[in-house]
C-alpha positions as CSV (number, residue, x, y, z in Angstrom):
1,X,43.0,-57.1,46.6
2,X,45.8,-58.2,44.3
3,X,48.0,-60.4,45.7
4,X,52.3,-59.6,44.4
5,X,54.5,-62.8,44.9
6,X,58.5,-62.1,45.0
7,X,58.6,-63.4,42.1
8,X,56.5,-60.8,40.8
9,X,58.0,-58.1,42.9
10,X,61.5,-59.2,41.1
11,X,60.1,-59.2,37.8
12,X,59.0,-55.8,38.1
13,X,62.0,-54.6,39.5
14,X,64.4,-55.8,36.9
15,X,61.8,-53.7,34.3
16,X,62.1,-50.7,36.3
17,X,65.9,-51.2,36.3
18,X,66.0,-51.8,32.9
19,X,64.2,-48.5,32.2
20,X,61.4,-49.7,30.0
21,X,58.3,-48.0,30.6
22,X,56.4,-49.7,27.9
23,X,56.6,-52.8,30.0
24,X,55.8,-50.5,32.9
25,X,53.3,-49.2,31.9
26,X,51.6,-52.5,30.5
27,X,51.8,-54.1,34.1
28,X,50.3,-51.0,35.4
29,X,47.1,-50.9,32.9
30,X,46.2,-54.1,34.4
31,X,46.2,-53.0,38.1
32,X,43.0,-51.3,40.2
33,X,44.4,-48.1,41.9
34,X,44.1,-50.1,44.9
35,X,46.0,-52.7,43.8
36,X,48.9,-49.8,42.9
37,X,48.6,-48.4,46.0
38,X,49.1,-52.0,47.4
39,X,52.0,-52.7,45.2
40,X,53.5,-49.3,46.2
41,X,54.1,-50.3,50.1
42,X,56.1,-53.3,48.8
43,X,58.7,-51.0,46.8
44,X,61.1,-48.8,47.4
45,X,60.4,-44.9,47.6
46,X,62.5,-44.1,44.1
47,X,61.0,-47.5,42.4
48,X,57.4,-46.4,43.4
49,X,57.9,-42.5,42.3
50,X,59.2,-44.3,38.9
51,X,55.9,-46.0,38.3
52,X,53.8,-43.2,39.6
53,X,55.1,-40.7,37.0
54,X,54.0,-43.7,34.1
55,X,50.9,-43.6,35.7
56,X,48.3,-41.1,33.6
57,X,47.5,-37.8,35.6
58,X,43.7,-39.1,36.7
59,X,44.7,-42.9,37.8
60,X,47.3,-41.4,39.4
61,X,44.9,-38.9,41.2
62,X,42.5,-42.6,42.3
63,X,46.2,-44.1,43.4
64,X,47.1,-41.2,45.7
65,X,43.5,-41.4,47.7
66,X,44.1,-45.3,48.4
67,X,47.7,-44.7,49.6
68,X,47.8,-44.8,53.7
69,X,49.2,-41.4,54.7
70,X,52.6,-42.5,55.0
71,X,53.1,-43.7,51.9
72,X,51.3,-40.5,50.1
73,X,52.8,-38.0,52.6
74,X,56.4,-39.4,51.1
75,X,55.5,-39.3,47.3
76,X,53.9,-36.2,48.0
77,X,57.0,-34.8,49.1
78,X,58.9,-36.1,45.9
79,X,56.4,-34.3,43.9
80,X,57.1,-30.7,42.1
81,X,54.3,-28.7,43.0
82,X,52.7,-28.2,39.9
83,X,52.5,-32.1,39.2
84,X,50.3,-32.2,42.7
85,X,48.0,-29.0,41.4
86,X,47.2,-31.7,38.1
87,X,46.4,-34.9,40.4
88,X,43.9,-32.2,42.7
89,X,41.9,-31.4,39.0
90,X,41.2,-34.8,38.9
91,X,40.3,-35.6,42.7
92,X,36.3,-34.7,44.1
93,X,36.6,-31.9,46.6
94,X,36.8,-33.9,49.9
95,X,39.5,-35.8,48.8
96,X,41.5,-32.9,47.7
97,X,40.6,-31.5,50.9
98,X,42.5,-34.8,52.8
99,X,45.4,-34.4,50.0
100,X,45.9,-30.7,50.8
101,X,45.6,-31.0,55.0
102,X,49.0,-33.5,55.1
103,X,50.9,-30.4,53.8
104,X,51.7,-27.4,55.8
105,X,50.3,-23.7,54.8
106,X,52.8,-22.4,52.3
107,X,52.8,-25.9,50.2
108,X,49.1,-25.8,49.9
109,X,49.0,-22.2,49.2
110,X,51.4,-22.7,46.9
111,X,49.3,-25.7,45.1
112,X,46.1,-24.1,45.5
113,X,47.6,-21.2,43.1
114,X,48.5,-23.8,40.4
115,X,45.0,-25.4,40.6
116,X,43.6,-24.5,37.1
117,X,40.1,-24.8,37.9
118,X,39.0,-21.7,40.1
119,X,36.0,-22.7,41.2
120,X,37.7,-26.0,42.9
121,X,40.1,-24.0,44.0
122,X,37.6,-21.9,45.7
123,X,35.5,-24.7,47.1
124,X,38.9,-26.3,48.5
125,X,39.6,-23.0,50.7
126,X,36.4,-23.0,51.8
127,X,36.5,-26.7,52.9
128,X,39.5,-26.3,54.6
129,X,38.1,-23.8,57.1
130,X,36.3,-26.9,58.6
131,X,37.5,-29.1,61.6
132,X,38.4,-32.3,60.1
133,X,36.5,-34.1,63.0
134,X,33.2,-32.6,61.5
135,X,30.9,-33.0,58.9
136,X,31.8,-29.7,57.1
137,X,35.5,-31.5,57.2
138,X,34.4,-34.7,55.6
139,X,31.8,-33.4,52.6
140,X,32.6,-32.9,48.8
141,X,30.7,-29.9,47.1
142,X,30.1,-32.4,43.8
143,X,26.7,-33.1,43.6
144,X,23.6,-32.7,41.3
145,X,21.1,-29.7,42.3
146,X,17.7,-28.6,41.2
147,X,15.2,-26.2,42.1
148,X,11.8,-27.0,43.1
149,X,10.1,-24.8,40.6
150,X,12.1,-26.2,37.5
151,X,9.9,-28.1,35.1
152,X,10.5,-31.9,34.2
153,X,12.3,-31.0,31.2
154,X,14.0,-28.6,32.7
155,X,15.1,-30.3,35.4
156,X,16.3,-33.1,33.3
157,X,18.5,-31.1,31.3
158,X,20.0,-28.9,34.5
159,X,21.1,-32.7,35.1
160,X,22.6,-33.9,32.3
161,X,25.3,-30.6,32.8
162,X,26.0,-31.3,35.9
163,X,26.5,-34.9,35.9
164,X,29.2,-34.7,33.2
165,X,31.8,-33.9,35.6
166,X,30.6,-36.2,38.7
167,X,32.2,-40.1,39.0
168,X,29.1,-41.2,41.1
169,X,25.2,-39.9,41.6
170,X,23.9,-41.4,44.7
171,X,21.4,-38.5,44.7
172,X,19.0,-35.1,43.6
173,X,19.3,-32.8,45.7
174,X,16.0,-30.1,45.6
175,X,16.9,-26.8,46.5
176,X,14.6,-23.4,46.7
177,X,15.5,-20.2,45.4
178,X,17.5,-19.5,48.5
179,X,19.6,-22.5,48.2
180,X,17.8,-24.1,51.2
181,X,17.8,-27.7,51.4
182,X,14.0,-29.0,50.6
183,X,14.0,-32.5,49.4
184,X,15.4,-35.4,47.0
185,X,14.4,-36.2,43.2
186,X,14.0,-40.0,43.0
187,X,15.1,-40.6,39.8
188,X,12.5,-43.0,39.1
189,X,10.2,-40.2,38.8
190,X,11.3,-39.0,35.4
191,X,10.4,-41.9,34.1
192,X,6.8,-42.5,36.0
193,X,5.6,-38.4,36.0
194,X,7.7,-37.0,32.2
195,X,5.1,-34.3,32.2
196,X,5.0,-32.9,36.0
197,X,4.7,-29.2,36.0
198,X,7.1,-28.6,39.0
199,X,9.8,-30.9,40.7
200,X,8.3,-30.0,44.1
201,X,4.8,-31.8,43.0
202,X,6.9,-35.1,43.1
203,X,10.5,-35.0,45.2
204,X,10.4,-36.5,48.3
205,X,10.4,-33.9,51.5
206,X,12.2,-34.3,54.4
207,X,15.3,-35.0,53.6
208,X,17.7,-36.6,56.7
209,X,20.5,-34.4,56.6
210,X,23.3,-32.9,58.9
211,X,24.8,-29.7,59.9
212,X,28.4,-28.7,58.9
213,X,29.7,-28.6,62.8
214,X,28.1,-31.9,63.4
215,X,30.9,-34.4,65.1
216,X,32.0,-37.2,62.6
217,X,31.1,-39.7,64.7
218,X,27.4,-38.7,65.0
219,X,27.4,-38.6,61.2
220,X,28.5,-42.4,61.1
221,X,25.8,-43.0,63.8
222,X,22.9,-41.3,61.3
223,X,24.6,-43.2,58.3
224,X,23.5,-46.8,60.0
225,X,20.3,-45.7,61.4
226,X,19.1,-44.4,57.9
227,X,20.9,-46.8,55.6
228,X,22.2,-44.1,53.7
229,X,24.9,-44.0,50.8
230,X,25.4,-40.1,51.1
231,X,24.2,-37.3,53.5
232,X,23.5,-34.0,52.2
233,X,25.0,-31.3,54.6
234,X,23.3,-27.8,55.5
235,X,24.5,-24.4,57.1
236,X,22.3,-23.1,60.3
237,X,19.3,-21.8,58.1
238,X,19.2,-25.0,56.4
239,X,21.2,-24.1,53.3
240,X,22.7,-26.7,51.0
241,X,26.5,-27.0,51.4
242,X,27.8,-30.1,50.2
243,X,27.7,-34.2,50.9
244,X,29.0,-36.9,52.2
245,X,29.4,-40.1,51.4
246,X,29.7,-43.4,53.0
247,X,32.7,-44.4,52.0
248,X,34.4,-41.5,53.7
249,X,32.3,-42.1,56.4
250,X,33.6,-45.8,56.6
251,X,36.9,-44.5,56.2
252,X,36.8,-42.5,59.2
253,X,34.9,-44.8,61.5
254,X,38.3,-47.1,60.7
255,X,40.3,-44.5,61.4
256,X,38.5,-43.9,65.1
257,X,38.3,-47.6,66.2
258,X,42.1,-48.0,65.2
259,X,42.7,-45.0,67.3
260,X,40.6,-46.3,70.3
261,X,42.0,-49.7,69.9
262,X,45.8,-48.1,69.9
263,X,44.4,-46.2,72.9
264,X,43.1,-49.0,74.7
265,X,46.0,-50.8,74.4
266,X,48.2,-48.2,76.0
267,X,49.5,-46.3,73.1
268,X,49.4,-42.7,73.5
269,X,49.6,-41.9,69.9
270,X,48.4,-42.7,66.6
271,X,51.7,-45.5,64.9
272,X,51.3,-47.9,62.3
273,X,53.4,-51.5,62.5
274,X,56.0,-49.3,59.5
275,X,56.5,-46.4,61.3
276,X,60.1,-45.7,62.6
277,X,61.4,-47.7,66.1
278,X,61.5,-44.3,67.4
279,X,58.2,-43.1,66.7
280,X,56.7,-46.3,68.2
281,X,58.9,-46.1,70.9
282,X,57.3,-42.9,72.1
283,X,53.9,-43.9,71.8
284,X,54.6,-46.8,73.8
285,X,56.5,-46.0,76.7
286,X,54.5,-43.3,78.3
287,X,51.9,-46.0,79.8
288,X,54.4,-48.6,80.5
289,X,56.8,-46.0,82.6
290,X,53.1,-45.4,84.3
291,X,53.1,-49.7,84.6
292,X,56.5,-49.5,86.5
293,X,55.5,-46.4,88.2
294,X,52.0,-48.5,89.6
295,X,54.2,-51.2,90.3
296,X,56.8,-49.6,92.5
297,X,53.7,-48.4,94.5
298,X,52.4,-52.0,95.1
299,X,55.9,-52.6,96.3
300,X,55.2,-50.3,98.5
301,X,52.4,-51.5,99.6
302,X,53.3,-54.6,100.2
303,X,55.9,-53.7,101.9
304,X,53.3,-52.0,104.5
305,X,51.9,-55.5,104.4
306,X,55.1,-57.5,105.7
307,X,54.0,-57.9,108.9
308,X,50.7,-59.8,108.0
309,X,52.1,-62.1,105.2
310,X,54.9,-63.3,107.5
311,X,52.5,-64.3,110.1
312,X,49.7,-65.8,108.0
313,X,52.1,-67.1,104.4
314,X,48.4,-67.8,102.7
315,X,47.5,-64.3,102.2
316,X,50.0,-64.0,99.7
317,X,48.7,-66.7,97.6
318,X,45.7,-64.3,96.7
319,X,47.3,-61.7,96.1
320,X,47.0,-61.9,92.1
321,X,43.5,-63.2,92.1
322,X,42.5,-59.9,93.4
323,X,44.2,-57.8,91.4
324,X,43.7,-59.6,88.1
325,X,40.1,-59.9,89.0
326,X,39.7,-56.2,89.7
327,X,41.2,-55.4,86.6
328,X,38.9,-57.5,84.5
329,X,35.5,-55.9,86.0
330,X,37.0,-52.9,85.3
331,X,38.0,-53.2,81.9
332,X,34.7,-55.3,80.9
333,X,32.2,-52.8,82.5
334,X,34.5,-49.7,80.5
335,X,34.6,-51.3,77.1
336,X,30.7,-52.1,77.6
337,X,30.0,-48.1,78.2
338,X,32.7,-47.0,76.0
339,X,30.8,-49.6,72.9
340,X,27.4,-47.5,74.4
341,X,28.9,-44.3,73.6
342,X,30.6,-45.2,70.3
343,X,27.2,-46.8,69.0
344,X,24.7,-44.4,70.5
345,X,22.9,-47.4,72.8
346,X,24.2,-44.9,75.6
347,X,23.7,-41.1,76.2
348,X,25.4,-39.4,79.1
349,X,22.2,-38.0,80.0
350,X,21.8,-41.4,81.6
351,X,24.4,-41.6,83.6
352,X,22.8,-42.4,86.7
353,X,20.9,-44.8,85.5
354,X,23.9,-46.9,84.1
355,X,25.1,-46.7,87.2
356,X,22.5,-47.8,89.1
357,X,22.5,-50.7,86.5
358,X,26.3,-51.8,86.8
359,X,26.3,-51.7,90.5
360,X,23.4,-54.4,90.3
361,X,25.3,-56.0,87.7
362,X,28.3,-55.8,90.0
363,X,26.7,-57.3,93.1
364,X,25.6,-60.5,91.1
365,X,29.4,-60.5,90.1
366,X,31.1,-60.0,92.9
367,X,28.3,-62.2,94.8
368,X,28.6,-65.3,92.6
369,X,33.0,-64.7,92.3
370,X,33.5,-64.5,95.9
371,X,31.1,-67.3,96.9
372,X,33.2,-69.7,94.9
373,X,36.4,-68.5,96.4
374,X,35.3,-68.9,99.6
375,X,33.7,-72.3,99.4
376,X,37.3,-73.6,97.5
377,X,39.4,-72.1,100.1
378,X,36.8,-73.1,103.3
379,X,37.6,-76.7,101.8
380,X,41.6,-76.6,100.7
381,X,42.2,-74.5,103.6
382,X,40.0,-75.4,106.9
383,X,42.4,-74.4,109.6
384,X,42.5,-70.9,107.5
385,X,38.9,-69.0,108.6
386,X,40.3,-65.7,109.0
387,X,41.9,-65.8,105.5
388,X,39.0,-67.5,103.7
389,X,36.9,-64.7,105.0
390,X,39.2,-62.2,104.3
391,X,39.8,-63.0,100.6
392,X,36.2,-63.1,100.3
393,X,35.1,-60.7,101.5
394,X,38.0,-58.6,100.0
395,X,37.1,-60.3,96.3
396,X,33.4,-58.9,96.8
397,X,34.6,-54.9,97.8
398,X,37.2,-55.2,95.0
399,X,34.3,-56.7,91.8
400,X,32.3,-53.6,93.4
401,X,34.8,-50.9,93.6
402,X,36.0,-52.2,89.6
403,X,32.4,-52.2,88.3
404,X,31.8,-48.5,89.5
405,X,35.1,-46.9,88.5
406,X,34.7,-48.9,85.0
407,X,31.3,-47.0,85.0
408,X,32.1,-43.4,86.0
409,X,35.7,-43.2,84.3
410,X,34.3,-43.3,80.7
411,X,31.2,-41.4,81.2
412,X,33.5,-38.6,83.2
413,X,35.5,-38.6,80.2
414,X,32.7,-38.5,77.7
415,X,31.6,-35.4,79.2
416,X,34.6,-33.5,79.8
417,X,35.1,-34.4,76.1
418,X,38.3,-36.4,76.4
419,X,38.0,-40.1,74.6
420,X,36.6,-42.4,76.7
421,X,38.1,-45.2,74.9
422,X,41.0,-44.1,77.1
423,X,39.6,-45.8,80.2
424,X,39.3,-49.4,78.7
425,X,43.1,-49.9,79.2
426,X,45.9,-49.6,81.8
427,X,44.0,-46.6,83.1
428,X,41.5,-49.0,84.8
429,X,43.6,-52.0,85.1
430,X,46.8,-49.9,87.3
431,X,43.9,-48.2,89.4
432,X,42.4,-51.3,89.9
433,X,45.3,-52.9,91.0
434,X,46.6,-50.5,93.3
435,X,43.2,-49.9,94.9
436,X,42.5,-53.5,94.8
437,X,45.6,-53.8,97.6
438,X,45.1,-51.4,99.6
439,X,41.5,-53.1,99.8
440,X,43.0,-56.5,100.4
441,X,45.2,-54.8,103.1
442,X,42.9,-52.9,105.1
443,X,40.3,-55.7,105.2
444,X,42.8,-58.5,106.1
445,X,44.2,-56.6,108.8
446,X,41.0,-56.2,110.2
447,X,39.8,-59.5,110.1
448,X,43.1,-60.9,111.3
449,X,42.8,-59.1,114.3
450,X,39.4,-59.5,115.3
451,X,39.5,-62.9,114.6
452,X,42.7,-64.3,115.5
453,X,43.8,-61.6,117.7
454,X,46.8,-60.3,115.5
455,X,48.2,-57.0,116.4
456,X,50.3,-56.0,114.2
């Protein structure tokens, strides 16, 4: 990625002033798309829409696709209707697809009726019927396809056609006479069998492919298990509809573990660092009015706790050791089953047994964290029993509690379908906290009074 000094910036800016799209133009020849793109998000939104329209209509078809959505959405905007129809000619089908789906339904009617190529325009509609979570949402209908019963010289021609309007070939696809999905062509077989009587003699079966209604992220899962570059995609009976590729696949699994990260973190919504104070605003606040709302609680609860901290001051002292501790079990054992379910080391079909296996996991934990508390405290604090047992034994029933609402949260949520990713962050941490005193309460109490006599 090209790197644009100020100095660079200004210099480009006094051209555009100037009006001299010679100039322009030369600095733009120069430039990847990419690098356009990049140079786009350090101008303003006329100075960008002035280099844009230098831009010829396919480079500025490539510079549209690496704009972030923002930054498209507004030039997009900017842009007659007709002038958007000429960048779509020059776009592969899946990226018209995620041009056309940032506009509402009388704008892309609109374009899709200036589209001079029918057939695209055709494919588009249909593409658009997808979810855009799915594999029918993600896959471009450009791709070379042969019959099985073509000859060799047939075959080679059928692809010669085809290829003419195609920016990449990753691969062949081999069809029957119903269109059904039967193999791949290696293309390294026109050279080692010229004179094969039939394509099917010598394509490779058993194609790994994927269903139309297949989720995206199941898709990215098959893409790194098979190594692949592209996927072909079928209907029901196995019919060939289009393909995807992995760099829209890549694409999306960025998008997702932005989003989860976002989530995670406490943000309800989807905001990038340029996005308006208000629009980050309201992501934000809705978990941290929840933060004060938790909080106010633990006052609370404290507050039910006054008569035990005044009469033994050292329980207070551990106060944010269990808490903070609870919170960290939690999180840990959530991001490990939420990274399980993201990568497909975990199916909820195994939800007992991860369970089974985080509760062992938890009683080495809160085994090994609560024997070092208690030896430091039975040494700082000897005169103290009933409090070194009690934040002991409270530490051990707070690691456990953590590690099996870290476990069941995400897989709950996996299965009802809502993003698990959701449970990695103050979800966990506020239950955690709140439960984690109540726990500290109960058991302090208890021991207190058994063992000191306390009534309270």
């Amino acid at each position: 990625m090209k790197e644009f000094t100020e100095e660079y910036l200004d210099h480009l800016a006094e051209i555009i002033k100037a009006d001299d799209k010679e100039r322009a133009r030369t600095e733009l020849a120069s430039l990847h798309p990419a690098d356009i793109a990049e140079l786009y998000r350090n101008l303003d939104l006329e100075e960008a829409e002035y280099l844009f329209k230098l831009l010829d209509e396919e480079q500025a078809a490539d510079v549209l696709m690496e704009l972030d959505e923002d930054d498209r959405l507004k030039l997009l905007n900017a842009m007659p209707v007709e002038e958007i129809a000429k960048q779509i000619d020059h776009l592969d089908t899946d990226d018209a697809v995620d041009l056309i789906q940032q506009l509402d339904q009388e704008e892309r009617d609109e374009i899709l009726s200036h589209i001079d190529d029918v057939e695209q325009a055709g494919d588009i509609i249909d593409l658009l019927k997808y979810d855009e979570d799915t594999a029918g949402g993600l896959m471009g209908t450009e791709m070379i396809v042969v019959n099985e019963n073509w000859s060799m010289p047939e075959c080679i021609k059928q692809m010669r056609l085809q290829a003419e309007d195609m920016d990449e070939i990753y691969y062949v696809y081999v069809v029957d006479n119903d269109y059904r999905l039967r193999g791949t062509f290696p293309l390294k077989k026109m050279l080692t069998h010229p004179s094969v009587s039939k394509i099917k003699h010598v394509m490779e079966t058993d194609p790994v492919s994927v269903k139309a209604d297949t989720p995206i992220d199941e898709v990215a899962l098959d893409f790194e298990k098979y190594d692949l570059v592209a996927m072909p995609v079928v209907d029901s009976i196995g019919r060939l509809l289009g393909r995807i590729t992995v760099d829209d696949v890549m694409d999306q699994v960025r998008e997702a573990s932005e989003r989860d990260y976002q989530l995670a973190s406490g943000i309800s919504s989807d905001v990038d660092a340029d996005d308006s104070v208000f629009a980050q605003t309201k992501a934000r606040i809705p978990w941290l009015l929840v933060g004060i709302a938790s909080g106010l609680l633990a006052s609370v609860i404290l507050g039910s706790f006054e008569e035990q901290l005044q009469a033994v001051t050292a329980l207070a002292l551990f106060i944010p050791i269990i808490g903070g501790t609870g919170g960290n079990v939690g999180v840990q054992a959530s991001a490990i089953v939420v990274q399980g379910l993201a990568n497909g080391s975990l199916d909820i079909k195994n939800f007992a047994s991860q369970l089974g296996k985080e509760i062992l996991i938890g009683l080495l934990n809160a085994t090994v964290m609560s024997a070092v508390v208690f030896a430091y405290n039975l040494i700082t604090m000897p005169g103290e029993f009933a409090v070194t047992i009690s934040v002991a034994v409270s530490l051990f029933v707070v690691v456990m509690f953590a590690s099996i609402l870290g476990t069941v949260v995400p897989l709950t949520l996996e299965k009802l379908h809502i993003n698990p990713a959701l449970a990695t962050g103050p979800f966990i941490q506020i239950s955690n906290d709140i439960v984690g005193l109540i726990i500290y309460v109960q058991i302090s109490t208890w021991f207190l009074h058994s063992l000191t006599g306390f009534t309270f």
